[in-house]
C-alpha positions in Angstrom: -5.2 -22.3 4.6 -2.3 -24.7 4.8 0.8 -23.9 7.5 3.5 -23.3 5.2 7.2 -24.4 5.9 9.8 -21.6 6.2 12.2 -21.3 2.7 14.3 -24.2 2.4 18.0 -24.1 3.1 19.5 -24.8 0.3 18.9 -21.7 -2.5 18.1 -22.2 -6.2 21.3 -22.4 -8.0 20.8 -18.6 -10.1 20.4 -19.1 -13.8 24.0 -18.0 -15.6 21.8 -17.4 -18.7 18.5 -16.5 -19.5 16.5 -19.6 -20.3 15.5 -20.6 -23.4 11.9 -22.5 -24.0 10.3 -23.7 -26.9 8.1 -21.0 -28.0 6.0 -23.1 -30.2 2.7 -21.6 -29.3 3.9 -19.1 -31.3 6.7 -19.6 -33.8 7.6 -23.3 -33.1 11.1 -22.3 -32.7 13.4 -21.7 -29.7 14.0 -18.2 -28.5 15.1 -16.2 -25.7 13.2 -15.9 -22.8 11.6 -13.2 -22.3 11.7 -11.0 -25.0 8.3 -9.0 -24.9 6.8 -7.7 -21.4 5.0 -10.0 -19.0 1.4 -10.1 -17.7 0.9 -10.6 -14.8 -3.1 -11.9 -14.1 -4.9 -10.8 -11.0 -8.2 -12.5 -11.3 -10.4 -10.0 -8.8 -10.5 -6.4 -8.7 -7.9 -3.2 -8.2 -7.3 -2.9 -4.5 -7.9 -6.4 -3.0 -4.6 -8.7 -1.5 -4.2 -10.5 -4.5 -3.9 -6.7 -6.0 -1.5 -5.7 -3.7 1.0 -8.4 -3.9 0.6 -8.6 -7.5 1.7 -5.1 -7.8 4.4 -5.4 -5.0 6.1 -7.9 -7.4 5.7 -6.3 -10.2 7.1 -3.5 -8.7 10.2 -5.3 -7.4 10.5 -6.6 -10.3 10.9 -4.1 -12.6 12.1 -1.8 -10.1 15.2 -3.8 -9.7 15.7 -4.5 -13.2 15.3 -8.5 -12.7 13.6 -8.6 -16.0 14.7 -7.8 -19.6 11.2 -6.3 -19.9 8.3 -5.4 -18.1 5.8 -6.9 -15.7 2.5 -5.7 -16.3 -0.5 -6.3 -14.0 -4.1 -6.7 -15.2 -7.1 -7.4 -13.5 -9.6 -9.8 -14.7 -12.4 -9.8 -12.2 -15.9 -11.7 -12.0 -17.0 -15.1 -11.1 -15.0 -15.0 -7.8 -12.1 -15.7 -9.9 -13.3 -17.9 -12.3 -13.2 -15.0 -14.9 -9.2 -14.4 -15.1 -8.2 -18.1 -14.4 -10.5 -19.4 -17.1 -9.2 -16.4 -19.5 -5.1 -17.7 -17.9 -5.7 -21.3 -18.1 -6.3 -20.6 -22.2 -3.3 -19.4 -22.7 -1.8 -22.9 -22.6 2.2 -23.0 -22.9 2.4 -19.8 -23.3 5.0 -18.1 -20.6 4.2 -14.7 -21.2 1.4 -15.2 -18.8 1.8 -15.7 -15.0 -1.2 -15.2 -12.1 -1.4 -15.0 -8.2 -3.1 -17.5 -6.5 -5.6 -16.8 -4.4 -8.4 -18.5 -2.0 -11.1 -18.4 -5.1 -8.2 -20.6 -6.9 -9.4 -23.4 -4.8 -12.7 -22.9 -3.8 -14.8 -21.7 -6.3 -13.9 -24.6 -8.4 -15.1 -27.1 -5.6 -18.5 -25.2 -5.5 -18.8 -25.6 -9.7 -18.5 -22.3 -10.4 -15.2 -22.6 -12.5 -14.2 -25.0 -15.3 -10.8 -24.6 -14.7 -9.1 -26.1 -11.2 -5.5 -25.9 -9.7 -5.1 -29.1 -11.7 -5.0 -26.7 -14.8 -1.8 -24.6 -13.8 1.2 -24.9 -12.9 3.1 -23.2 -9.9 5.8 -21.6 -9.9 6.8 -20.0 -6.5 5.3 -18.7 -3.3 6.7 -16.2 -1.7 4.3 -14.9 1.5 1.8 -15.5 3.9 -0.7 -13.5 4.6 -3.1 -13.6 7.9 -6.3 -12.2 8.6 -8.1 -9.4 10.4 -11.3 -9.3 12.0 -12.5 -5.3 12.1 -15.5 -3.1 12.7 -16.3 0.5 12.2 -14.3 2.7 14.3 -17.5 4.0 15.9 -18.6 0.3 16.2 -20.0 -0.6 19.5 -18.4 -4.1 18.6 -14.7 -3.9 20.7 -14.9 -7.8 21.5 -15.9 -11.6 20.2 -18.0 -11.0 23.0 -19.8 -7.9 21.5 -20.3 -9.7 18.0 -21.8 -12.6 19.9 -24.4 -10.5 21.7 -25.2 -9.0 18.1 -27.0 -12.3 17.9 -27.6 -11.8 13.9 -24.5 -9.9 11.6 -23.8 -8.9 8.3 -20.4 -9.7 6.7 -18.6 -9.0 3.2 -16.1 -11.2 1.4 -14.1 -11.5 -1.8 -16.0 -14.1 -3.7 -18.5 -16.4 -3.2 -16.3 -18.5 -1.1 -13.1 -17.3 0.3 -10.7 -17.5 3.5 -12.9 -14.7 5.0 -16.2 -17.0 4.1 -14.7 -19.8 5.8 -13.8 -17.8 8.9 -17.2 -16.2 9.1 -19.0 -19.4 9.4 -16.2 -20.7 12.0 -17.2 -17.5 13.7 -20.9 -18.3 12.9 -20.4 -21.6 14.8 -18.0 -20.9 17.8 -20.3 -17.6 18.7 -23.6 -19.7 17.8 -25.0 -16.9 16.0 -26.1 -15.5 12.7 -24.2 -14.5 10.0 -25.3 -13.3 6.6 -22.4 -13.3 4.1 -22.5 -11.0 1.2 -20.3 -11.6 -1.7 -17.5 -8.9 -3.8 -15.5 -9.1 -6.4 -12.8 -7.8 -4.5 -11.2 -7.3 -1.1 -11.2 -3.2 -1.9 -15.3 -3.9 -2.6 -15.6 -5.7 1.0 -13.2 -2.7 2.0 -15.6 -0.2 0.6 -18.9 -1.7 1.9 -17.7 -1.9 5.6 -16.5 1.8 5.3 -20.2 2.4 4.0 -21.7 0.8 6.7 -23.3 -1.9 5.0 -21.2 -4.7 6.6 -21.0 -5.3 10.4 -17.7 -6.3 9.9 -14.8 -7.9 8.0 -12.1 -10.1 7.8 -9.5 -9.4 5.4 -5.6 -9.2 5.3 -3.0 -6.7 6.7 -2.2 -5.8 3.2 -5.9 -4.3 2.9 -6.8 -3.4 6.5 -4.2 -1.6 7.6 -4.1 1.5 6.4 -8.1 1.8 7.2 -7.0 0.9 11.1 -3.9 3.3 11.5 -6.1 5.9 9.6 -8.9 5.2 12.5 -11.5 4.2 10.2 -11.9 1.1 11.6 -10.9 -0.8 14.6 -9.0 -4.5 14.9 -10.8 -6.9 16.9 -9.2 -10.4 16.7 -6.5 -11.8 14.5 -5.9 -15.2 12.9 -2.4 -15.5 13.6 -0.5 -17.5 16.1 1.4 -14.8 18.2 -0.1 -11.1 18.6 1.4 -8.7 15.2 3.7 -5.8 16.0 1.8 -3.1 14.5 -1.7 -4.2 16.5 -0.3 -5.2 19.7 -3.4 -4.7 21.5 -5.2 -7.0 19.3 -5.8 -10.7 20.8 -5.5 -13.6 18.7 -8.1 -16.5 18.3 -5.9 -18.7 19.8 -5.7 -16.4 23.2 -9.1 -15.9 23.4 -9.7 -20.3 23.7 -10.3 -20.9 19.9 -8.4 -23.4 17.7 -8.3 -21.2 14.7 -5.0 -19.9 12.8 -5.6 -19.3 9.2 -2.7 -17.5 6.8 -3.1 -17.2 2.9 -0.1 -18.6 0.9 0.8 -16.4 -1.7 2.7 -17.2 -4.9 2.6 -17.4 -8.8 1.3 -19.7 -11.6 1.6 -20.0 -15.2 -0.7 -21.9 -17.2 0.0 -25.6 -18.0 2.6 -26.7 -20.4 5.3 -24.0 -20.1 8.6 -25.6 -19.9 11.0 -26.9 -16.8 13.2 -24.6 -18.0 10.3 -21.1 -17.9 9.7 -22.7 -14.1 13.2 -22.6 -12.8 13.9 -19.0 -14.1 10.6 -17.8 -12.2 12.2 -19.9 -9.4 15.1 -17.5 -9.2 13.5 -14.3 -9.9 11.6 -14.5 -7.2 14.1 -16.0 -5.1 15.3 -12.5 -5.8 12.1 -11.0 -5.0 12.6 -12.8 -1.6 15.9 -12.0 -0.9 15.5 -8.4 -1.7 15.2 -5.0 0.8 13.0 -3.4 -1.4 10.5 -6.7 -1.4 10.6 -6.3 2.6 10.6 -3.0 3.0 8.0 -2.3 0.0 5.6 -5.6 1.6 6.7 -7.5 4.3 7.3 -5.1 6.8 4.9 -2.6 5.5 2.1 -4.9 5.5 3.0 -7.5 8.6 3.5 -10.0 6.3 5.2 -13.4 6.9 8.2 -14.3 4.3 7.7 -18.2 2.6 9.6 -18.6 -0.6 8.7 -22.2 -1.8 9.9 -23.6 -4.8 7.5 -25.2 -7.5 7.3 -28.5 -6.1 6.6 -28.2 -2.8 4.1 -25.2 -3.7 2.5 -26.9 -5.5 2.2 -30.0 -3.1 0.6 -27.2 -0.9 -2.4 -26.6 -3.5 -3.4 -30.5 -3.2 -3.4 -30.3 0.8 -4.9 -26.8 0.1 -7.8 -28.0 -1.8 -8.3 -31.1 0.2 -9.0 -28.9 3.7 -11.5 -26.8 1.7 -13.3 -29.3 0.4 -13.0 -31.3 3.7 -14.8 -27.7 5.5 -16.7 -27.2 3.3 -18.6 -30.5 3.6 -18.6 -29.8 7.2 -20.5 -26.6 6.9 -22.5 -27.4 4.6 -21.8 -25.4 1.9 -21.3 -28.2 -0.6 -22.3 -32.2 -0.7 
């Protein structure tokens, strides 16, 4: 939820030479790195916008040839994320293991439900933000705030227990002075497929996962979290327009578990620098899903999951949803 500066101007000096670690979780002597294929952890389920991007990199990735080997995604849902962080946090200096980072990294360990917390990784780059949209059922009666507000009492779906979208619907919840009953997924695709079912009212989730469903006219855009109307939903107000003090954008970035080397951090540094820097990258995600650009190095991403962290848990007192 934290406002993310744009990439810094000076660039990551590239790596002349692949870097070389200490691979002693393994063979306790030094060795080229990488020499076997990557996986890459997505800790909810296919289809989601921790999905998506995963993927996206992955497929820039190896579809540039960054990499000696391959990047392979796997998902790991359950636990509204506490599954697949848990199952990366265990694989402890081990840099054959990297993971997205995702809403459910901060708050479902500041509701208990994880034993693992951002304190247990390390970051190694962000390189997007993501907003969020607000949509109903293209045959919706719903077309304004206004609408949902008369509504009185609504049903919503979001990826985990407590997510970006769970945060926004009690905002909404508040501002409007209504009802709303939040129902929890595994995944963004799962919140995706229950609103297309009818069994949500609506939905907030990000371009990455809406889109599609909006151009396809499955569903209609109502509102979106951003500062400044999008491109591609022009006719869509923003909360800020409509007299409400809410912007909200999801950083997004990747971790590897704690105690790979300085040396394993700075060559994810400059591949996805390269990600960053590439066409494909903004042709492939950016552009395709309105997506803002944000390459951050280690250190100041990972300065952004203490201030991250510290405004969940500071809303989430305020609503209520933890002590």
């Amino acid at each position: 939820m934290v406002k993310t500066p744009r990439r810094p101007g000076t660039a990551i000096a590239a790596l002349a030479t692949a870097a070389v670690f200490s691979a002693g979780f393994a063979t306790g002597a030094a060795a080229e790195y990488p020499t076997r294929d990557i996986t890459m952890i997505v800790p909810f389920a296919a289809g989601g916008g921790s999905d998506v991007v995963a993927r996206n990199i992955a497929n820039v990735i190896n579809g540039l040839g960054l990499l000696p080997v391959t990047v392979i995604v796997e998902n790991r849902p359950g636990g509204s994320g506490a599954i697949g962080y848990s199952y990366l946090a265990q694989q402890e200096g081990n840099p054959y293991y990297v993971g997205t980072v995702s809403a459910g990294f901060y708050t479902t360990p500041l509701t208990g439900g994880s034993p693992v917390t951002y304190r247990d990784f390390t970051p190694l780059a962000a390189i997007a933000t993501d907003p969020f949209v607000l949509a109903v059922a293209a045959e919706s009666d719903i077309h304004t705030l206004e609408d949902l507000q008369a509504q009185g009492s609504l049903v919503t779906g979001t990826s985990g227990a407590v997510s970006d979208p769970t945060m926004l619907a009690h905002i909404l919840e508040d501002i409007l002075d209504i009802s709303i009953q939040v129902v929890p997924y595994d995944s963004g695709g799962e919140v995706l497929s229950a609103q297309l079912g009818g069994h949500t009212d609506f939905i907030f989730l990000n371009p990455s996962e809406i889109l599609p469903q909006v151009e396809a006219g499955e569903l209609r855009a109502v509102v979106v979290t951003t500062e400044e109307r999008m491109s591609r939903l022009p006719e869509v107000p923003t909360m800020l327009e409509l007299g409400h003090d809410v912007t909200v954008q999801q950083l997004r970035g990747l971790l590897a578990p704690q105690g790979v080397s300085d040396e394993v951090v700075a060559f994810w540094e400059d591949i996805l620098e390269q990600v960053a820097d590439s066409d494909m990258w903004r042709e492939q995600y950016l552009d395709r899903f309105l997506t803002e650009p944000a390459f951050l190095p280690s250190e100041p991403f990972g300065e952004s999951w203490i201030a991250t962290s510290d405004q969940y848990e500071a809303l989430m007192r305020d609503l209520g949803i933890i002590d």
